[in-house]
C-alpha positions as CSV (number, residue, x, y, z in Angstrom):
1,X,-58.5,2.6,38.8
2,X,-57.3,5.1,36.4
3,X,-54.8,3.7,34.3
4,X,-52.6,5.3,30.9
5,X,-53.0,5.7,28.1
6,X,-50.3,3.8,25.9
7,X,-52.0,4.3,22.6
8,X,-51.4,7.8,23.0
9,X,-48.0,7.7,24.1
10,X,-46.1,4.6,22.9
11,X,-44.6,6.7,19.7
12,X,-42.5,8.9,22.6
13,X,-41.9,6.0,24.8
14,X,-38.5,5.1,24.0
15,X,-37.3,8.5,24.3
16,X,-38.7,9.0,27.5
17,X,-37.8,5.9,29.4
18,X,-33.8,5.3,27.9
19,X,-31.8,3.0,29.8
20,X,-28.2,3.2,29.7
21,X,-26.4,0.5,28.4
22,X,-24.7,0.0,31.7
23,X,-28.5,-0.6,33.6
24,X,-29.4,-2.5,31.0
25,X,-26.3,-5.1,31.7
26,X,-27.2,-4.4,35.1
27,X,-30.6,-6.0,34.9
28,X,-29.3,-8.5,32.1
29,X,-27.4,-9.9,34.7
30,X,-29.9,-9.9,37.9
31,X,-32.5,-11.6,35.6
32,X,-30.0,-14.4,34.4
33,X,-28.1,-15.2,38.1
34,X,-31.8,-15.5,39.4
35,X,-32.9,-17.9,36.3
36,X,-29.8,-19.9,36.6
37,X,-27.5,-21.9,33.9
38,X,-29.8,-23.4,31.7
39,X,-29.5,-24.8,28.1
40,X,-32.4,-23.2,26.8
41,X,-34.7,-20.9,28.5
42,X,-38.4,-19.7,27.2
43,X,-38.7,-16.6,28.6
44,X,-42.1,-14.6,28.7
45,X,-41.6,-10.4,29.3
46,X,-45.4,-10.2,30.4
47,X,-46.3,-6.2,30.0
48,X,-43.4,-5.8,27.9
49,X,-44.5,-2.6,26.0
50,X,-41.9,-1.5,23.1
51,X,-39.5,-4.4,24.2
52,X,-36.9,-2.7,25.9
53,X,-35.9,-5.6,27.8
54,X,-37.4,-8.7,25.0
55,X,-34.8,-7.8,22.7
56,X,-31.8,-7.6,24.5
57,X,-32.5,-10.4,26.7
58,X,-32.8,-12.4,23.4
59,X,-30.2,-11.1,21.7
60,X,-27.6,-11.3,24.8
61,X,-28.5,-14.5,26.7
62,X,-29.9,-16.5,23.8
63,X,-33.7,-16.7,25.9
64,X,-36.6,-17.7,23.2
65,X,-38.4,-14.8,24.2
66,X,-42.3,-13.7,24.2
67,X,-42.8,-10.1,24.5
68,X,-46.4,-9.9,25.7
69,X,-48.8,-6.6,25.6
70,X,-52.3,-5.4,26.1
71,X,-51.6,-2.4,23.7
72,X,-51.2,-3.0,20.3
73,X,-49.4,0.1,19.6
74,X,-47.0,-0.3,22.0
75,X,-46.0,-4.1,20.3
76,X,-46.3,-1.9,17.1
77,X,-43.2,0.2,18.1
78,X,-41.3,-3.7,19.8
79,X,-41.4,-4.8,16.2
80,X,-39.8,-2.0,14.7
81,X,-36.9,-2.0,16.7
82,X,-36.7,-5.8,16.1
83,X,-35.7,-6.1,13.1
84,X,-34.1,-9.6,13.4
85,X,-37.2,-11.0,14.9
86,X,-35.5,-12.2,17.9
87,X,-38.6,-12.1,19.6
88,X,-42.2,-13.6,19.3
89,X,-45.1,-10.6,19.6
90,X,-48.2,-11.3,21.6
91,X,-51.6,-9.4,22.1
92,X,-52.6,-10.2,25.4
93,X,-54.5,-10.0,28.6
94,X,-52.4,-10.4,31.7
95,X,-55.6,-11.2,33.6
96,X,-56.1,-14.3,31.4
97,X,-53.3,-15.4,29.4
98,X,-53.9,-17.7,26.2
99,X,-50.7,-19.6,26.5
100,X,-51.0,-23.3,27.8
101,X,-50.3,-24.4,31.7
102,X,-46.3,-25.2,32.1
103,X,-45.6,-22.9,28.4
104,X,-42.8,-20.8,30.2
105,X,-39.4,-21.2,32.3
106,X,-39.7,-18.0,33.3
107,X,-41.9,-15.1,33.8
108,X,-40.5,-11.1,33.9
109,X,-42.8,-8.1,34.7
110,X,-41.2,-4.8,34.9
111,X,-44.0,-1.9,36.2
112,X,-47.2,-3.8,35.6
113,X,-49.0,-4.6,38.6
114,X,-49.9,-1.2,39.4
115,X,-51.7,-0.9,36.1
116,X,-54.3,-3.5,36.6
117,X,-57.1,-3.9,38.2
118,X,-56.9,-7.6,39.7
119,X,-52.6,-7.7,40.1
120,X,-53.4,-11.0,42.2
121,X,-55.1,-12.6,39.0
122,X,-52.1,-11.7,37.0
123,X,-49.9,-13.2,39.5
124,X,-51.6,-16.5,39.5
125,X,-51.8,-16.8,35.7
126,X,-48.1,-15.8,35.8
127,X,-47.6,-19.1,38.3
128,X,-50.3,-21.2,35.7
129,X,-48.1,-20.8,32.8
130,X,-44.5,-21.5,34.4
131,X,-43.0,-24.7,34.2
132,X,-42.4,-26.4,37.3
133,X,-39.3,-25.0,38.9
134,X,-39.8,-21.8,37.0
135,X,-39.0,-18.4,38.2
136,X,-41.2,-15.5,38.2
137,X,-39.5,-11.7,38.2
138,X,-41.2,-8.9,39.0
139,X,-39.2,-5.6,38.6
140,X,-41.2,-2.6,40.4
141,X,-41.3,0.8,41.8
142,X,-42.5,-0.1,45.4
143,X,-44.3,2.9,46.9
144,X,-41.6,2.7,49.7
145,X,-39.3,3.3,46.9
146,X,-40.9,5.8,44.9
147,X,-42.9,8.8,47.7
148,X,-39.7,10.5,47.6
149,X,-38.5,10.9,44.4
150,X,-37.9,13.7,42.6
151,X,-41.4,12.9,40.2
152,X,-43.8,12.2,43.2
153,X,-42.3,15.1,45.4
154,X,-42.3,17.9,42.8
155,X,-45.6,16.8,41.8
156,X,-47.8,16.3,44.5
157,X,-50.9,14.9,43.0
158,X,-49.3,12.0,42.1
159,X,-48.7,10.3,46.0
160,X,-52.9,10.1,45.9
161,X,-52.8,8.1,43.0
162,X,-49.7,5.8,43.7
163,X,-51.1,5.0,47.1
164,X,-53.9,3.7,45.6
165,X,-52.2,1.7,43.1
166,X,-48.5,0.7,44.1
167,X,-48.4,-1.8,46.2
168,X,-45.3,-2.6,48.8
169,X,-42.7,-5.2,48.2
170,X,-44.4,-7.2,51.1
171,X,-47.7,-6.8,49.4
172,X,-46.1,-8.2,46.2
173,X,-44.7,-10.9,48.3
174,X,-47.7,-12.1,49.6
175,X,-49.4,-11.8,46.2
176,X,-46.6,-14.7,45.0
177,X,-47.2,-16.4,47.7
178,X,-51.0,-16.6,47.8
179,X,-50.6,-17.5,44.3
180,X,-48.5,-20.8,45.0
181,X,-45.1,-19.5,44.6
182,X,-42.2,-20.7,47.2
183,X,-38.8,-19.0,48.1
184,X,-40.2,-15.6,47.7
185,X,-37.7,-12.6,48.5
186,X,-37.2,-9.0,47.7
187,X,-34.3,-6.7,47.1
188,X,-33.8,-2.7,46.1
189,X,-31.9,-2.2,43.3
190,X,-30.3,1.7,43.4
191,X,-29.8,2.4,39.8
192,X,-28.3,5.9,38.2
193,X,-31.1,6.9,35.7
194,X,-30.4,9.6,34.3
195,X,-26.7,11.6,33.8
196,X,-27.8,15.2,34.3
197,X,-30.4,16.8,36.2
198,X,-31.0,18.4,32.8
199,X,-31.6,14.9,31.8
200,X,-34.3,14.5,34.7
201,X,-36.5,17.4,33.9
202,X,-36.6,16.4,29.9
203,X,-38.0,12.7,30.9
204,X,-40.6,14.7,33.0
205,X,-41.4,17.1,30.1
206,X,-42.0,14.0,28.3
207,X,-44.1,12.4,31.6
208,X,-41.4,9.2,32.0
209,X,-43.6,7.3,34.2
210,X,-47.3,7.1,33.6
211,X,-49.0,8.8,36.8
212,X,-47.6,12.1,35.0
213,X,-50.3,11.3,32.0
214,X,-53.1,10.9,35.2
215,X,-52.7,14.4,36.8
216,X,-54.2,17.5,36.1
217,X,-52.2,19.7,33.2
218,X,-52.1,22.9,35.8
219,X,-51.0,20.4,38.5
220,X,-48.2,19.3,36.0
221,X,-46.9,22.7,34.3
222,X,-46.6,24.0,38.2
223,X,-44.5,20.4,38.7
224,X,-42.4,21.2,36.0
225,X,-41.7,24.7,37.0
226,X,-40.8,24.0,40.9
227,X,-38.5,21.2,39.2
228,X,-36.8,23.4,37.1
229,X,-36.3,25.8,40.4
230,X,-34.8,23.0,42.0
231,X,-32.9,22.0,39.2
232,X,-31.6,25.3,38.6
233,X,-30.7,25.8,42.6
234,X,-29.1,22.5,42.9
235,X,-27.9,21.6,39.6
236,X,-25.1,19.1,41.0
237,X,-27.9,17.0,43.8
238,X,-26.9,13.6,43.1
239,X,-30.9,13.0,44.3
240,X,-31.9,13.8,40.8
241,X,-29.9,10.9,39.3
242,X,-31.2,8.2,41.2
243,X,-33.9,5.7,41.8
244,X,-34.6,3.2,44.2
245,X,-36.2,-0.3,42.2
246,X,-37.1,-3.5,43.4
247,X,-36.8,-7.1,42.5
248,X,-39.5,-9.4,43.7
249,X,-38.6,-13.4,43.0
250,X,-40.6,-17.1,43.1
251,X,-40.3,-20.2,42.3
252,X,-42.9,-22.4,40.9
């Protein structure tokens, strides 16, 4: 599978993948009504990159947070911006985590699984290291979600790729439940993402979700200038906000 490059782009990360305060609360508050009241929660972001979601889940609901990484420059950038050390920084391999069986209450992916070779494996060590009753969130583009938006149909080269690599929200659900995981549901989060269309073609520029980096650069410049037509044609398309996400659950 060809996979990203984060070393390369974790310094323009941030700027490329802003989410508005009002998502963020958005997702704040999904994560926490599917955790439940508890009096403390350890709380592992698995793939958690420059901590986008570590820092303000620690700083807002009080979680003893892991951020967890394969890409050390990527963790580089997380403990920048955390500059209270709310959050413990990990090198790891989702594949084959080092933390103990039963170390976590919870476990939160957001867009991982299609970047690994053996998602299954990840899922299982995900169910290894939760406590019993623990939950395990998985936060995802499903392909179902993603063939028609505005990235994927303006460039074309990237449906091969995300066929081969983004599963369905049933195939996640059977991965959590091969892996041991009960009550398993789904649901598609519509989220704004961006405020202007202007706003959509400058996260593009910056290639805002990583099958960008995995095309060809004439297949890309000719993306950017049929979006730009688009853009400039349809300025007001309320298309080029949006983005269908979805939130796979389990329970250990």
């Amino acid at each position: 599978m060809r996979k990203a490059n984060y070393k390369q782009i974790a310094n323009t990360y941030d700027v490329a993948h802003t989410l508005s305060d009002k998502n963020l609360e958005l997702w704040i508050e999904l994560i926490s009504g599917k955790i439940g009241p508890c009096q403390k929660v350890e709380f592992l972001d698995l793939g958690c990159g420059t901590g986008r979601f570590s820092i303000p889940i620690a700083t807002r609901l009080g979680y003893s947070v892991t951020g967890a990484d394969n890409s050390e420059e990527m963790l580089q950038e997380a403990r920048k911006k955390d500059g209270g050390a709310q959050v413990k920084w990990d090198i790891q391999d989702a594949t084959s985590l080092s933390y103990p069986d039963r170390s976590f209450d919870a476990v939160f992916m957001s867009h991982l699984l299609h970047h690994v070779d053996e998602p299954l494996k990840v899922v299982k060590e995900c169910y290894r290291v939760l406590r019993l009753g623990g939950t395990i969130l998985n936060r995802y583009g499903a392909i179902e979600d993603i063939r028609d938006d505005p990235e994927h149909r303006f460039f074309p080269e990237t449906i091969e790729l995300d066929e081969v690599r983004t599963p369905t929200a049933e195939q996640v659900e059977k991965w959590f439940r091969t892996a041991g995981f009960n009550d398993v549901s789904s649901e598609t989060v519509v989220q704004q993402t961006c405020r202007s269309a202007e706003e959509r073609l400058r996260k593009a520029e910056l290639k805002s979700i990583s099958v960008l980096t995995l095309i060809s650069q004439s297949a890309f410049e000719q993306g950017l200038e049929t979006l730009r037509k688009y853009i400039s044609d349809n300025p007001n398309d309320p298309w080029l906000l949006m983005d269908r996400i979805t939130l796979t659950i389990g329970r250990k």
